[in-house]
TORDO-840995 format. One record per residue (C-alpha): x, y negated, z negated; residue number from 1; residue in one letter. Coordinates in steps of 0.05 Angstrom, whole numbers, plus 32768, in hexadecimal, padded with zeros to 4 digits. Layout:
! residues N
@xx=X; yy=Y; zz=Z; i=NUM; aa=a
...
This chain:
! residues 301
@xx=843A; yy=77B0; zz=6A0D; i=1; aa=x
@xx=8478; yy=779C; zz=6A2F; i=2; aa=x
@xx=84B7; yy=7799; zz=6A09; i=3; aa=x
@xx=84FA; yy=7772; zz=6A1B; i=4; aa=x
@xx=853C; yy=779A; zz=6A13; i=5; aa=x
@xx=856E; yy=7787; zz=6A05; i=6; aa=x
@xx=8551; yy=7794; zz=69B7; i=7; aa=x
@xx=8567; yy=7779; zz=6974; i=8; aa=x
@xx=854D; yy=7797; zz=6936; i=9; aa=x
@xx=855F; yy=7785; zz=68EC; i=10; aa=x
@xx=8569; yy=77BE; zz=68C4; i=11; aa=x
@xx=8587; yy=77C6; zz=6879; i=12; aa=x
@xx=85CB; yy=77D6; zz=6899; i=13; aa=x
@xx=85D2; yy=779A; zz=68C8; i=14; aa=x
@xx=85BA; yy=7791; zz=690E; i=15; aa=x
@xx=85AC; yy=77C6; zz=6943; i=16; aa=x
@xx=85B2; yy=77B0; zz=6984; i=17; aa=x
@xx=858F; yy=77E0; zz=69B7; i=18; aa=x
@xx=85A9; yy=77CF; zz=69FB; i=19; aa=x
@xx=8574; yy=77E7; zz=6A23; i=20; aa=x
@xx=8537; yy=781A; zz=6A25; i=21; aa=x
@xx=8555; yy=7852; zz=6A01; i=22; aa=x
@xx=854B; yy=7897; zz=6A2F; i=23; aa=x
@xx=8570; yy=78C7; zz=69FE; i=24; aa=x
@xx=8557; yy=78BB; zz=69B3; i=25; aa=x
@xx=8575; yy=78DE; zz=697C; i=26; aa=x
@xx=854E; yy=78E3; zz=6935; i=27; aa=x
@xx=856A; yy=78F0; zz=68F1; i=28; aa=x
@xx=8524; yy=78E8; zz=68D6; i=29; aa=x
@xx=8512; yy=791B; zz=68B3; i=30; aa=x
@xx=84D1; yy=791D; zz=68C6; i=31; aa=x
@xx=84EB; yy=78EE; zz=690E; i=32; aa=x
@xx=84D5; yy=791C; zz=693E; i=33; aa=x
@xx=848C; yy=7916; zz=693C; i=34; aa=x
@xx=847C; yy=78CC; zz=694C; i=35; aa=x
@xx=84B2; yy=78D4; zz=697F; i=36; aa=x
@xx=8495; yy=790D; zz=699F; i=37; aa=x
@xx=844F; yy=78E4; zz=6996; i=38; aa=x
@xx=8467; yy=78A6; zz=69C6; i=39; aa=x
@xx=8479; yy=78D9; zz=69F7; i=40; aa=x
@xx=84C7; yy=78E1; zz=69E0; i=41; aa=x
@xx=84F0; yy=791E; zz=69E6; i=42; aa=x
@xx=8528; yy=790D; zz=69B3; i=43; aa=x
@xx=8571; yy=792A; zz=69BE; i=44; aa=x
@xx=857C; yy=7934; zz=6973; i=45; aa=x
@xx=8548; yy=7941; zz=693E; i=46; aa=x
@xx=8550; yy=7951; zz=68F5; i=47; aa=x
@xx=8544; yy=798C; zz=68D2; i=48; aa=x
@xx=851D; yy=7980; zz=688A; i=49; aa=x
@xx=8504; yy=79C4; zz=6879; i=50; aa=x
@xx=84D3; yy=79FC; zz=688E; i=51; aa=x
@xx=84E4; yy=7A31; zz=68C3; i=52; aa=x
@xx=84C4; yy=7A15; zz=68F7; i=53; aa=x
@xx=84DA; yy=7A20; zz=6949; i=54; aa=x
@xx=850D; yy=79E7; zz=6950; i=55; aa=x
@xx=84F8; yy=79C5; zz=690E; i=56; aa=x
@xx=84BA; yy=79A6; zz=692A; i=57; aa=x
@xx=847F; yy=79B9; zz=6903; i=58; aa=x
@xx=8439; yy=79D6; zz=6927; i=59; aa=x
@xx=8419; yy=7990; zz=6938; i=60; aa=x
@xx=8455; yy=7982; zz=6958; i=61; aa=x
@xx=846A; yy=79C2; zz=6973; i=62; aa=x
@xx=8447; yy=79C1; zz=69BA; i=63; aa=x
@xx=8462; yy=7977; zz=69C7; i=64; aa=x
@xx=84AC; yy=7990; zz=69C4; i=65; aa=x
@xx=84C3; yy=799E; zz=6A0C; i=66; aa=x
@xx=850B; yy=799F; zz=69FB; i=67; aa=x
@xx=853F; yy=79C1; zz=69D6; i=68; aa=x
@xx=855F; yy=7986; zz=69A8; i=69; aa=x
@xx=859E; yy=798C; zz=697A; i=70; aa=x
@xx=857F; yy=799A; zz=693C; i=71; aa=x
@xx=85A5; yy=7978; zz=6909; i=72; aa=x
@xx=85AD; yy=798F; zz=68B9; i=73; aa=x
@xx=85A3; yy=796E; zz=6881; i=74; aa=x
@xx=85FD; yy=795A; zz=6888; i=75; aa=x
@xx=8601; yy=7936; zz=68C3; i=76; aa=x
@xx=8632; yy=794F; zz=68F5; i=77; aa=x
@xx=8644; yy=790C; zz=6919; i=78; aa=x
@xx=866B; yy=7937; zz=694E; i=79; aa=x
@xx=862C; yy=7962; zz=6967; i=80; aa=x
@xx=85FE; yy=791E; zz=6957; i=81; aa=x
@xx=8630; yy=78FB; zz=698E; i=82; aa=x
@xx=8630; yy=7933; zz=69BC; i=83; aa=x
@xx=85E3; yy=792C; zz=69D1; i=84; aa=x
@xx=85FC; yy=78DC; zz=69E8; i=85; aa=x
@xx=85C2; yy=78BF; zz=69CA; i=86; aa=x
@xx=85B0; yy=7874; zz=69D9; i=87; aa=x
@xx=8593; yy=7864; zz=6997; i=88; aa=x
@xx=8590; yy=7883; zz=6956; i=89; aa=x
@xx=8551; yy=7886; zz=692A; i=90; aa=x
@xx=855E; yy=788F; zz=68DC; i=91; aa=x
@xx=8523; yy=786A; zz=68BB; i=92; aa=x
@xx=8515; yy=78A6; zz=6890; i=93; aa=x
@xx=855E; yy=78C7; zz=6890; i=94; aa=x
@xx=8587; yy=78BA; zz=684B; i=95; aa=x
@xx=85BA; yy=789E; zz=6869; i=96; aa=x
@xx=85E4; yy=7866; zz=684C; i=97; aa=x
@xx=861A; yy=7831; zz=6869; i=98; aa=x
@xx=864C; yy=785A; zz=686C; i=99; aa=x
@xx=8623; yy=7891; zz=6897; i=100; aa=x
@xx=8611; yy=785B; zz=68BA; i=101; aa=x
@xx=8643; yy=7837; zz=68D3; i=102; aa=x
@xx=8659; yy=787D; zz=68EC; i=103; aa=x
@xx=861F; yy=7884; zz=6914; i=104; aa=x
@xx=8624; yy=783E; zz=692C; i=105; aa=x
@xx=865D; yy=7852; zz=694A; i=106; aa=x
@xx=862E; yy=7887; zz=6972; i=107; aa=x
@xx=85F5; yy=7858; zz=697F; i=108; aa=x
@xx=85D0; yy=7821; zz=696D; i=109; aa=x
@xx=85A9; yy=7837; zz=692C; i=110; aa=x
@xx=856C; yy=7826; zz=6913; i=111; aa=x
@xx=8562; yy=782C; zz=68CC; i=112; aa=x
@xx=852E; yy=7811; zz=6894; i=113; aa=x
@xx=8524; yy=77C8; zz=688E; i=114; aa=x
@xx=854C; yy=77A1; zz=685A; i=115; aa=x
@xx=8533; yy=77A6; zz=6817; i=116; aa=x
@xx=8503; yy=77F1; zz=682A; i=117; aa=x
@xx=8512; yy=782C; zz=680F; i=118; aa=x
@xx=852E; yy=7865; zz=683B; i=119; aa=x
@xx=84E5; yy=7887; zz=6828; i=120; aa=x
@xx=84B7; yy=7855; zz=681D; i=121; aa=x
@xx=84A3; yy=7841; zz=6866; i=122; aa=x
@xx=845B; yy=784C; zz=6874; i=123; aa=x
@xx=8446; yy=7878; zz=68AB; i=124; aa=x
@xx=842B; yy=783C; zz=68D1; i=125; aa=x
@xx=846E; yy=7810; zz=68CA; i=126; aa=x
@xx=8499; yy=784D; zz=68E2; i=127; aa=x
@xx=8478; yy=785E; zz=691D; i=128; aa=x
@xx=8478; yy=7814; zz=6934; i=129; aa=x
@xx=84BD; yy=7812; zz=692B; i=130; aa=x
@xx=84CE; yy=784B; zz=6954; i=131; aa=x
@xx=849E; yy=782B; zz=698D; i=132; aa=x
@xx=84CB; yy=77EF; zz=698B; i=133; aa=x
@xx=8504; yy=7814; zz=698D; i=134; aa=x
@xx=84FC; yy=7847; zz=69BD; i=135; aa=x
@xx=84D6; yy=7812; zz=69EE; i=136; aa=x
@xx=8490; yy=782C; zz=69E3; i=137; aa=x
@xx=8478; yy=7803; zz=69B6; i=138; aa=x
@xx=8436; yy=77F9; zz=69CC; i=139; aa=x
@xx=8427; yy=7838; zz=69CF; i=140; aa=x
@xx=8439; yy=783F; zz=6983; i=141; aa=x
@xx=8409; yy=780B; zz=6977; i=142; aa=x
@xx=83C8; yy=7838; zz=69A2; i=143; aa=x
@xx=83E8; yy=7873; zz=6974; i=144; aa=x
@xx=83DC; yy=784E; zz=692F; i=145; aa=x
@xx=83A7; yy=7832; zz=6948; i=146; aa=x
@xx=8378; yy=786B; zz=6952; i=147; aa=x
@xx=8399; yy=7887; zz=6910; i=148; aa=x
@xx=8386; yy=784B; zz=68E7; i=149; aa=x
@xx=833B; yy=7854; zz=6907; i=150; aa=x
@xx=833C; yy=7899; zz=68F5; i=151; aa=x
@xx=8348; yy=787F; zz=68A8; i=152; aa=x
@xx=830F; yy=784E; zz=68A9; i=153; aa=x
@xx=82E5; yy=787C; zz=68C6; i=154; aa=x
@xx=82F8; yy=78AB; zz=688A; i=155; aa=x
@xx=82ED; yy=786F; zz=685C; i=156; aa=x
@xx=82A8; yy=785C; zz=6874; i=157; aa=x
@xx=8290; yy=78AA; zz=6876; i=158; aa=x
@xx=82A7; yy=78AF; zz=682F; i=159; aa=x
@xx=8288; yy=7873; zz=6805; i=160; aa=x
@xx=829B; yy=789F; zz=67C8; i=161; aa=x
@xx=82E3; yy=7895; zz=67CF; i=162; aa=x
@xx=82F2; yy=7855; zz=67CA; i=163; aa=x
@xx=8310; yy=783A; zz=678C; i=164; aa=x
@xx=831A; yy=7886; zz=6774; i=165; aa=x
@xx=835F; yy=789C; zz=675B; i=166; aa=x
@xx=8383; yy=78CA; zz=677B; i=167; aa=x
@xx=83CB; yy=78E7; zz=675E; i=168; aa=x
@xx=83F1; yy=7912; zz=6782; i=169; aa=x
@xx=8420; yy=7943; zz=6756; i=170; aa=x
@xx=8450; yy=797D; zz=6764; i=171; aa=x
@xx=8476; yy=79B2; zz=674D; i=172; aa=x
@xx=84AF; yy=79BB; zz=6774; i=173; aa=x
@xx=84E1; yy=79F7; zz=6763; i=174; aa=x
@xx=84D4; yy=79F5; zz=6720; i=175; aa=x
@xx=84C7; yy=79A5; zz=6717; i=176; aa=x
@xx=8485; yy=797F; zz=6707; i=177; aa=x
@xx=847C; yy=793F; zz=671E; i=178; aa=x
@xx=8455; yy=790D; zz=6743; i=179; aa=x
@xx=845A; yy=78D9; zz=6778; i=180; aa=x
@xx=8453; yy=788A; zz=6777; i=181; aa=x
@xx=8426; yy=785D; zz=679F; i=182; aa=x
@xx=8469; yy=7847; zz=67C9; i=183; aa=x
@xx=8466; yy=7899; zz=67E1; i=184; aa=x
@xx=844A; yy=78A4; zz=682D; i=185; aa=x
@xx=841E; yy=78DA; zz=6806; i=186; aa=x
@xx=83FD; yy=78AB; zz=67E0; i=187; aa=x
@xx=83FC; yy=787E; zz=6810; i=188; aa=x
@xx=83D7; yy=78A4; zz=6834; i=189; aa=x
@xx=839E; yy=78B4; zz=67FF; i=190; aa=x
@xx=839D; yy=7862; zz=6800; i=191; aa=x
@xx=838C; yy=7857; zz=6845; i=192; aa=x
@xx=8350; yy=7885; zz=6833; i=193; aa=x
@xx=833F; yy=7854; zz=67FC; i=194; aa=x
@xx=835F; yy=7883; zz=67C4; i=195; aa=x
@xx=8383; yy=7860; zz=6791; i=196; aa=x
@xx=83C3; yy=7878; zz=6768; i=197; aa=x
@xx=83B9; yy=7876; zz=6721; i=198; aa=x
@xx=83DE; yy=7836; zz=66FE; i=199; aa=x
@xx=83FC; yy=786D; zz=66D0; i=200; aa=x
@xx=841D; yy=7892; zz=6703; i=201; aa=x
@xx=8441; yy=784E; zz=6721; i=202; aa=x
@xx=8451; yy=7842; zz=66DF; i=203; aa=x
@xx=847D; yy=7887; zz=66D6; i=204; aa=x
@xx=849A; yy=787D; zz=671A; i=205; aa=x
@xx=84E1; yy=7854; zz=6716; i=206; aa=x
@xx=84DF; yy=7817; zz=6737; i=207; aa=x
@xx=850F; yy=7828; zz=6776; i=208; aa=x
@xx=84F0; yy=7873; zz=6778; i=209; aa=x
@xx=84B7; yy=7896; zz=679A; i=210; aa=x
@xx=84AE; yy=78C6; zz=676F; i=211; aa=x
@xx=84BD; yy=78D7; zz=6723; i=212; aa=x
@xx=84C4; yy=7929; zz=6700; i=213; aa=x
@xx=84A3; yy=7928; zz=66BD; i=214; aa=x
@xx=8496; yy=7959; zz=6688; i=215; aa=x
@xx=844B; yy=797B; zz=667A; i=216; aa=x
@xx=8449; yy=7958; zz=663C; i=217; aa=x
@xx=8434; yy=790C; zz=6665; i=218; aa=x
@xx=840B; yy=7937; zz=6695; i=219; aa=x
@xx=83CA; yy=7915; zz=6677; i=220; aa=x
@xx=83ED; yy=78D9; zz=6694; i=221; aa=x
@xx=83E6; yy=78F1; zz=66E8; i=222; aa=x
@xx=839B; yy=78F4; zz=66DB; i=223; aa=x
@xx=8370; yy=78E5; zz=670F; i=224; aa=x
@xx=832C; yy=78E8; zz=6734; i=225; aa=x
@xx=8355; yy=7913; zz=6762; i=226; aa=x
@xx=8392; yy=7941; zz=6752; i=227; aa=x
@xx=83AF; yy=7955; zz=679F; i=228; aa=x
@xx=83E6; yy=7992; zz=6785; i=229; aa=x
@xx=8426; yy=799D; zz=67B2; i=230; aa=x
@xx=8458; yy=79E1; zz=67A5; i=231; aa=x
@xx=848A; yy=79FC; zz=67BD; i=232; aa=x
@xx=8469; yy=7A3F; zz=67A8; i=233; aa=x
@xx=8442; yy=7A74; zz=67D1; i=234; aa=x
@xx=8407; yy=7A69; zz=679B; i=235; aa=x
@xx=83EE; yy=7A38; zz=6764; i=236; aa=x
@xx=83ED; yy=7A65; zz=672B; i=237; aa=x
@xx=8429; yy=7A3D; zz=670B; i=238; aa=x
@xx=83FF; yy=7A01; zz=6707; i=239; aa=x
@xx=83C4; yy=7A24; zz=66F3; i=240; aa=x
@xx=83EC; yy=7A3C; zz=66B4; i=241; aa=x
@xx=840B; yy=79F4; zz=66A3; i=242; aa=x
@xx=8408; yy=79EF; zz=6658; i=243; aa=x
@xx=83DA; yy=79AC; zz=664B; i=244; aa=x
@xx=83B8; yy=79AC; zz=6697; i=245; aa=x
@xx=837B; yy=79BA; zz=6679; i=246; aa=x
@xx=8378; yy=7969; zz=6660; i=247; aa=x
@xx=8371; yy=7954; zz=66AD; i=248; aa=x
@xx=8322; yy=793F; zz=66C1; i=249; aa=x
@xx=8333; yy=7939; zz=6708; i=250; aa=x
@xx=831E; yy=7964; zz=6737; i=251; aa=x
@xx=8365; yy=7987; zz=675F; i=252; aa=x
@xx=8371; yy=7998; zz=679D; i=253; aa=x
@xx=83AC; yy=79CA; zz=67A7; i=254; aa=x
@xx=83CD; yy=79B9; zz=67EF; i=255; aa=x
@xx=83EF; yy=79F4; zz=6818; i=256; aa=x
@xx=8431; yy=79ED; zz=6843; i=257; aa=x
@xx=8416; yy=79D8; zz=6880; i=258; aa=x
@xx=83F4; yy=79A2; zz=685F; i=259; aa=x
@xx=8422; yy=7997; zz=682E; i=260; aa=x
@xx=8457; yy=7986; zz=686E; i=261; aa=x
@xx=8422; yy=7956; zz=688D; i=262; aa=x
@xx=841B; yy=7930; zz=6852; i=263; aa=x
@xx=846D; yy=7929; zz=684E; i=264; aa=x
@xx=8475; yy=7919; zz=689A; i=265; aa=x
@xx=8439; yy=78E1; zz=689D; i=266; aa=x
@xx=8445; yy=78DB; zz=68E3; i=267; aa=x
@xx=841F; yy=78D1; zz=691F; i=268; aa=x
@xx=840F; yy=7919; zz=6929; i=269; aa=x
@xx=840A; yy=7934; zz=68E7; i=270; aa=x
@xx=83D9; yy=7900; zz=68D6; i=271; aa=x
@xx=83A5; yy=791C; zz=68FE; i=272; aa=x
@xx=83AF; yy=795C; zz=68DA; i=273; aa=x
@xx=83A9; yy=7946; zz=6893; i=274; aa=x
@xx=836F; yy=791A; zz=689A; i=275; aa=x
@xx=834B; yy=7957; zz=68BC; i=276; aa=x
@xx=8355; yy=7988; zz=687A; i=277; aa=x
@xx=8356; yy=7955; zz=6851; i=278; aa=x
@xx=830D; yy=7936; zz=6851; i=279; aa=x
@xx=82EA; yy=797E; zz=6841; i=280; aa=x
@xx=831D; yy=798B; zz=6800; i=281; aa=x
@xx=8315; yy=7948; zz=67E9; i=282; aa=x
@xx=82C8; yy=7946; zz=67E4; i=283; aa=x
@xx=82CC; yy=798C; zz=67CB; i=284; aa=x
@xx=8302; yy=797C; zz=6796; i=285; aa=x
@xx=82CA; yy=7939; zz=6786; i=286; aa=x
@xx=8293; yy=7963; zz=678A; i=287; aa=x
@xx=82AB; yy=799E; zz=6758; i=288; aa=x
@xx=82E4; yy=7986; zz=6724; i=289; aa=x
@xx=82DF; yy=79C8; zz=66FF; i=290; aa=x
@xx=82F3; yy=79F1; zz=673F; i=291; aa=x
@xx=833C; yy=79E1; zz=6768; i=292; aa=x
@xx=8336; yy=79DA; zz=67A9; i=293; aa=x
@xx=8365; yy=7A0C; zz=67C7; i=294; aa=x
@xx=837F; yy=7A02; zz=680A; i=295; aa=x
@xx=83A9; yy=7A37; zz=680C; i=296; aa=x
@xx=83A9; yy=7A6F; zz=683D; i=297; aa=x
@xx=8373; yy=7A9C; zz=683A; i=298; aa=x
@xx=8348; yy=7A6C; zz=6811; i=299; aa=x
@xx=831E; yy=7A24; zz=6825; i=300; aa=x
@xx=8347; yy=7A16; zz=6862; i=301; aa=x
């Protein structure tokens, strides 16, 4: 798919104006690196989101990374950023806001969310077509989601029992319990499987928010034919002693690191890697509510 440069995209800041084929792309994605790295880009700056991983890059993405990027932190050093001279900017799933971004702009072009989306609320699909246009390699974006998207109908049609099922996805992050909306790439996800999220978690998630902490006594209210469990704990036993858990009638699926990070990245590569654990837990977790899946090391893997 042929694309003409130069390139004009709308974002929420204003235009970005992309004079040419970009060669050197910087991302302050935090999860930018992957569908960068699957259209064939080496990016000169990448973002570091957590997990000590070689170069920030996760294991799905690990063997794709030829180079040695800046690797920049969660505060953005603008100096380092325009050190690596890069000719466009990605920060679709960054944080940043104008004022960041007019000193980026100063950098590069940038390419941020659309007006009116959410820093967070892209789906997968829309981000990785947007880095295609950007970076010039757009049709190959669209081969990359479109095998993906195949892969999920494939999923749908081998699972009949899915669709129309509620799925909730919950955490307990350092301490906090809480669960994501339907606007969150991991529920998103469950979606494009045919998994619905409950109208009563929606309901507790703020309008402008992805997500919403709550306290165990609304737990019943995150029930679901599915419970998928993310921690930032070694083990589940924290959930498994929740005061009031016993009131949930869905079967739960407690998700490990690595899968935890390739629900949170949704990207091109991580995709792959989700859908490929996920499909055994998931008929488990439907088959036996009484019995957590648990996906963490050492157990159903």
């Amino acid at each position: 798919m042929a694309q003409n440069f130069p390139l004009t995209i709308e974002t929420r800041f204003g235009p970005a104006v992309i004079a040419g084929q970009p060669d050197r792309v910087a991302t302050l994605d935090f999860n930018g690196a992957d569908d960068l790295l699957a259209l064939g880009v080496q990016p000169v700056a990448i973002r570091y989101w957590y997990g000590n991983h070689e170069k920030s890059v996760w294991p799905w993405a690990a063997e794709l990374l030829t180079t040695n990027p800046l690797v920049v932190q969660r505060e953005i050093d603008l100096e380092a950023l325009a050190a690596t001279d890069p000719d466009v900017i990605l920060a679709m799933w960054s944080g940043i806001d104008a004022d960041m971004h007019t000193k980026l702009s100063q950098v590069a072009p940038v390419v941020a969310v659309p007006d009116g989306v959410g820093d967070y609320e892209m789906p997968w699909d829309a981000r990785a077509r947007l880095a295609g246009l950007a970076t010039g390699r757009l049709g190959e974006a669209e081969v990359a989601i479109s095998a993906l998207n195949a892969r999920f109908d494939s999923l749908q049609t081998a699972n009949p029992h899915w669709q129309r099922r509620t799925a909730s996805v919950a955490y307990l992050w350092d301490g906090r319990l809480g669960v994501y909306g339907s606007g969150d790439v991991r529920p998103q996800i469950l979606a494009n499987l045919g998994l619905m999220t409950p109208a009563a978690v929606d309901a507790l998630v703020p309008e402008d928010g992805f997500a919403v902490d709550i306290s165990g006594e609304i737990l019943p209210d995150i029930d679901a034919d599915v419970i998928l469990w993310f921690t930032s704990q070694e083990d589940f036993a924290h959930i498994l002693a929740l005061p009031g858990r016993n009131v949930l009638q869905g079967g739960e699926v407690f998700v490990d690191d690595l899968l935890t990070g390739a629900f949170s990245h949704a990207s091109l590569l991580s995709l792959p890697y989700v859908l490929d654990r996920l499909e055994p837990a998931l008929n488990a977790a439907f088959a036996d509510r009484d019995t957590p899946v648990d996906l963490t090391e050492g157990n159903n893997q």
